[in-house]
Structures are given as structure tokens and as C-alpha cells.
C-alpha positions in Angstrom: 10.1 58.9 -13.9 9.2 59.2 -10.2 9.9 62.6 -8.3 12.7 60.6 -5.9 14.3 59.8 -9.2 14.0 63.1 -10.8 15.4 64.6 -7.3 18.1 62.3 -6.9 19.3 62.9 -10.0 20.2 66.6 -9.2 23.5 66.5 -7.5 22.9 70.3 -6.5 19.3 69.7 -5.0 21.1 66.7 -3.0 24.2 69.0 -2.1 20.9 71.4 -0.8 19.6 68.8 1.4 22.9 67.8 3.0 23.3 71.1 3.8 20.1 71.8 5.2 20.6 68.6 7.5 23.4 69.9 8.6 22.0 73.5 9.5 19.6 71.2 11.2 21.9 68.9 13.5 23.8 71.6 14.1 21.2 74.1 15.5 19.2 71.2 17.3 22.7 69.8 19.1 24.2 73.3 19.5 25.3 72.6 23.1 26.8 69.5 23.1 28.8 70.5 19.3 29.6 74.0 20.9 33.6 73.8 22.0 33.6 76.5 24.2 30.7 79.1 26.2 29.2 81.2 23.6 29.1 83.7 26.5 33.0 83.1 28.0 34.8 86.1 28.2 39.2 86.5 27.7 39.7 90.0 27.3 43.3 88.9 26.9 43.3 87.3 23.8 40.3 89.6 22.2 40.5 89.6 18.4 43.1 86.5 18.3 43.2 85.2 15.1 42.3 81.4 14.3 44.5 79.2 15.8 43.7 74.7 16.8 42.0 76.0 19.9 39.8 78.4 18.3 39.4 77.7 14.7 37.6 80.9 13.8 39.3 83.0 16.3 38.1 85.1 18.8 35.6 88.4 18.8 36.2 91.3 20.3 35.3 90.0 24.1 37.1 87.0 23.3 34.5 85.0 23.0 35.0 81.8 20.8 33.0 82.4 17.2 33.1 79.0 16.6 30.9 78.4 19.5 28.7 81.2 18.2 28.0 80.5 14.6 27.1 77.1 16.0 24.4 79.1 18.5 23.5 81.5 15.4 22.6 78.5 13.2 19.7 77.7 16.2 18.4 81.6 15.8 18.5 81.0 12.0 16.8 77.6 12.0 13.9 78.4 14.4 13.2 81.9 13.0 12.7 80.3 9.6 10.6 77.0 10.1 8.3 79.1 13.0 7.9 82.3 10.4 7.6 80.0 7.4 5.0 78.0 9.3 2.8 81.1 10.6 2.8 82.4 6.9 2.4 79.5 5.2 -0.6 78.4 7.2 -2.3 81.7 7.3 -1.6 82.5 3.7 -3.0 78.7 2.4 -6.2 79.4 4.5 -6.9 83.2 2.8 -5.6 82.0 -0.5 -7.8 79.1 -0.3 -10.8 81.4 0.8 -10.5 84.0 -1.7 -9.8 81.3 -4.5 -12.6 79.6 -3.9 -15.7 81.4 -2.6 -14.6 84.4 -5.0 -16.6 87.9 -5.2 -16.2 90.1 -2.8 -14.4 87.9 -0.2 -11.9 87.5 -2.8 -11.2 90.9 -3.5 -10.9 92.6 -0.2 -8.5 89.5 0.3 -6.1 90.7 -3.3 -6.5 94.1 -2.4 -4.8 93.9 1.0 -2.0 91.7 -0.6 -1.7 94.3 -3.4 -1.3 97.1 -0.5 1.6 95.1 1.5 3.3 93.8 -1.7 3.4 97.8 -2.9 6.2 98.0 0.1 9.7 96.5 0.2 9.3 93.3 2.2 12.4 94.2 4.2 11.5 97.9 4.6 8.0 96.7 5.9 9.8 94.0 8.1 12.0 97.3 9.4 9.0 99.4 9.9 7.3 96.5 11.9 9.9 95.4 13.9 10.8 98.8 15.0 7.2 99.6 16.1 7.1 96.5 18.0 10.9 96.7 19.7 13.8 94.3 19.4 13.3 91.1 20.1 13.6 87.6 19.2 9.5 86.9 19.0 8.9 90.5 17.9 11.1 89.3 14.6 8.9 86.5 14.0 6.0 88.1 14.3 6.8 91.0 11.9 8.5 88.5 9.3 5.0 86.4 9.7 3.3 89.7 8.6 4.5 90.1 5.5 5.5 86.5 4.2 1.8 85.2 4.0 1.3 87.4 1.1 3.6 84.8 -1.4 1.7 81.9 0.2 -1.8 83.4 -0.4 -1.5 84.4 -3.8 0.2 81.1 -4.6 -2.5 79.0 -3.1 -5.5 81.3 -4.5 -4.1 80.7 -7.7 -3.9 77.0 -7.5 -7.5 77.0 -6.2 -8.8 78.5 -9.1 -7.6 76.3 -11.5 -8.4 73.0 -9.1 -11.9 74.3 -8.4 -13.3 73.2 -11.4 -11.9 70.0 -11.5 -14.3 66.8 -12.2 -13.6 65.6 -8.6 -14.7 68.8 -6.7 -17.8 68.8 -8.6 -18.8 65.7 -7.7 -17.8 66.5 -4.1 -20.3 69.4 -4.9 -23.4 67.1 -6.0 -23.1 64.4 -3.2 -23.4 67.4 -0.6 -20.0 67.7 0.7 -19.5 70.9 2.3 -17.3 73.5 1.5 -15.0 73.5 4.0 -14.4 69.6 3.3 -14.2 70.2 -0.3 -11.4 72.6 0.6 -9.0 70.5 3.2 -10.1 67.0 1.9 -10.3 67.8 -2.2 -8.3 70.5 -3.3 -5.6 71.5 -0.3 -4.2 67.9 -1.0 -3.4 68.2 -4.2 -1.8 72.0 -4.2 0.6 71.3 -1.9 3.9 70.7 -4.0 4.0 74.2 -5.3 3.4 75.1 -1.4 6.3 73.0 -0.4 9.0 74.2 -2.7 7.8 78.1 -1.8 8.0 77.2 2.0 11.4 75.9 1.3 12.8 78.5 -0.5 11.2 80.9 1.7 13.0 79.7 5.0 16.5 81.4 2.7 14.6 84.4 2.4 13.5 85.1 6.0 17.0 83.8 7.4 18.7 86.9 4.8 15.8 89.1 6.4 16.4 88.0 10.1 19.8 88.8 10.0 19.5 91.9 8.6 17.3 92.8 11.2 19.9 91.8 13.7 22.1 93.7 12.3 20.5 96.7 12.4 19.7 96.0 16.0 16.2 95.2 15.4 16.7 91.9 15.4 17.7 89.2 17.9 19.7 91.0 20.5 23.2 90.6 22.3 24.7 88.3 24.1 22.3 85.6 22.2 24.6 85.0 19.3 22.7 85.6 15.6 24.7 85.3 12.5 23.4 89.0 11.8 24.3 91.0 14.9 27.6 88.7 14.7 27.9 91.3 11.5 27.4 93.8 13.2 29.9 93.5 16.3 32.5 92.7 13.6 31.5 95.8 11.1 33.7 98.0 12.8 37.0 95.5 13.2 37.1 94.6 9.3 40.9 95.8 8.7 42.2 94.2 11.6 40.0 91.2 12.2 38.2 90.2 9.4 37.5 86.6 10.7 34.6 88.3 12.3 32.6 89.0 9.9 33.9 86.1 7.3 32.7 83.4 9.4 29.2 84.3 10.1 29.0 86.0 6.7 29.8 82.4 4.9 27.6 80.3 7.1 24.6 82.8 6.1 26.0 82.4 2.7 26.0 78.6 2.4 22.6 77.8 4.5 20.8 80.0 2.1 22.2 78.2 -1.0 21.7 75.0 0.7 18.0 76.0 0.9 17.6 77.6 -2.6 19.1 73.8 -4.0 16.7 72.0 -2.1 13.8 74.3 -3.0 14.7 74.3 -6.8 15.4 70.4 -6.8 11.9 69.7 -5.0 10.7 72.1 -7.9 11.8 70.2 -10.5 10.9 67.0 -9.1 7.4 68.0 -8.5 6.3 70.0 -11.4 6.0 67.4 -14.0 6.1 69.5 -16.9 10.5 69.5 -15.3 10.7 65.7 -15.6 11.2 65.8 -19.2 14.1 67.6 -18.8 16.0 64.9 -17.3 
């Protein structure tokens, strides 16, 4: 059974992937699906409850939260594919490295991943986002830092087992060198594993942007982010709640979205899963 058979089978991997589309047509079309300003002020009607005009109400500038969950999903969707693609390329080239050549390279490579992964990830991300100030590329750059670590130790482990393959030997005797053994022999066919870690790993740093954004760390006012969104409406949750069960749900539903997706691409490309459907 093929791996688009196995995939379409799953209707919660295909309810993961229409979500995900959405999170992307949504973040990439922000300003023409955005009602209102995400920056519009009416201190008049601050905290107003949903209504037709404003389907989930107002904050407390009254600014229109529709209009800024629909901005927050653009945060959310470029943080994640930018960090995911930083730590995904700079963990497959060190985990390819140190699964490969071995020795010492290879140690001094597990021993630094044993040193980060000793540390929360998200205290880490705290630590290194508050030495390098609030900011939108500041986030990026300290969620880069500590992601590569899954990717490495993914991909090193791959390498190992591929390494010895029949087909990389012969690479070996007709001269090839090692660096085309790597991207041309064994990188290609690692990849799946990659992919469904990449894709579960764009839920994980979305969770871990907005919680740096709501500890003010993160992505800072007036650009919207699902996780300082929390935080404006942490201290109005007995008379407004709509503030924080809007962007709460959407971080909610894109992160199950992508956890679907991710387990359904897992399923359909391990084929030791395909018996099981």
C-alpha cells in the first residue's frame, strides 16, 4: 500500500493538513482576510463582547481580536517554518557529520547535545532570549539554538544504520567522496523520519514562541502574537474572557493540526505502520 494511500486513509492526519492549510492561507493573506486594523483604536467600546461586527469582541483598546488572531497566525507560521528550517538544516549537517566520520568528531558533537538537552528547552529558550532582548528575530534565533539538538541526534542515528549499506560501499570503492556519499547516498534516503520531526516540531516552537511572548520576551506589542494576546488578556479573565479564549483556541487547534499531520506522515512513511491499516 502506497504512503498517499496509507495517509489518506487517516481522517485525523487529513483533518491535520486542512488545518495546517488553513493556518497557512490565513497567515500569508492576513491583510486582505483581516476585517478591521489590527492597530485601530475605540476606547469607547473597550472590552465589548462579540457581537456581528466583531465576532470575537474587542480588547482592552478596542481593538478588533478578530483582526488580530488573524495577524498572530502570520507570527506563528513564520516563527515556526524559519526556526524549524535553521534547526533542521544545522542539525542534519552535525548529525550527518558525527554519524558518519565517527571518533572524536562524533563525540565532541554528542557531548554538546547531551550538555543542552540536560536543560529544559523552554527554560534555555528563556535564558537565551532574555540575554539577547525581546524581539521578533531574537526569538528565532534562541528557538534555532536549542531545536537542532532533536534533528542532530535523529539524523546521526539514521546515518549509522545507512552507512553500512551495500550502496554506500560501493560509492566507497568507485572513489566517490565523502561529502557526495553524504548529500547524494545517504541524506536522500533519511529524510522521512526528518520530515515528520520537522513537522511536529513547527507545534512545538509555536507553544514555545508564545510563551515567550507572553512573558514579554517574545514578539512585542502592538505586533499582535497569539502569546502576548495572553498576556494583555491575563489580567481581564472575569470580566472578558473572550480575550484570552480566542487566541488560546487558535494556539490550541494549529498545534493539533500539526501534531495530526506529523503523526499521519509518520505512519505513512515508516513502513513497518502500513500493516496496521
Amino acid at each position: 500500500m502506497g504512503a498517499l494511500t496509507v495517509f489518506k486513509k487517516n481522517r485525523l492526519a487529513l483533518m491535520g493538513l486542512i488545518i495546517v492549510a488553513g493556518l497557512v492561507v490565513v497567515g500569508f493573506f492576513a491583510p486582505y482576510l483581516s476585517p478591521y486594523s489590527v492597530r485601530e483604536q475605540d476606547l469607547p467600546h473597550r472590552l465589548s463582547k462579540p457581537s456581528w461586527k466583531h465576532p470575537f469582541g474587542r480588547d482592552e483598546f478596542g481593538r478588533d481580536i478578530l483582526s488580530r488572531v488573524i495577524y498572530g497566525a502570520r507570527v506563528s507560521l513564520w516563527v515556526g517554518l524559519t526556526v524549524v528550517t535553521i534547526s533542521a538544516a544545522l542539525g542534519i549537517l552535525l548529525g550527518s557529520i558525527a554519524g558518519y566520520y565517527g571518533g572524536a568528531v562524533d563525540e565532541i558533537i554528542m557531548r554538546v547535545i547531551d550538555i543542552l538537552l540536560a536543560f529544559p528547552g523552554i527554560l534555555l529558550a528563556i535564558a537565551m532570549a532574555a540575554l539577547l532582548g525581546p524581539g521578533l528575530n531574537n526569538v528565532i534565533i534562541a528557538l534555532s539554538m536549542i531545536s537542532w539538538v532533536a534533528y542532530a541526534r535523529l539524523v546521526r542515528g539514521e546515518v549509522l544504520k545507512v552507512r553500512e549499506m551495500p550502496y554506500v560501499e560501493a560509492a566507497r570503492v568507485i572513489g566517490a567522496s565523502s561529502a557526495r556519499i553524504i548529500f547524494r547516498h545517504i541524506l536522500p534516503n533519511i529524510m522521512a523520519p526528518v520530515i515528520v520531526q520537522a513537522t511536529l516540531g513547527i507545534a512545538g516552537v509555536i507553544i514555545a514562541e508564545a510563551s515567550l511572548s507572553f512573558l514579554g520576551l517574545g514578539v512585542q506589542p502592538p505586533t499582535p502574537s497569539w502569546g502576548n494576546m495572553l498576556n494583555d488578556g491575563m489580567l481581564h479573565m472575569m470580566d472578558a474572557p473572550h480575550l484570552t479564549i480566542f487566541p488560546g483556541l487558535a494556539i490550541i487547534v494549529v498545534v493539533l493540526g500539526f501534531n495530526f499531520l506529523g503523526d499521519g506522515l509518520r505512519d505513512a512513511l515508516d513502513p513497518r505502520m502500513k500493516t496496521l491499516w
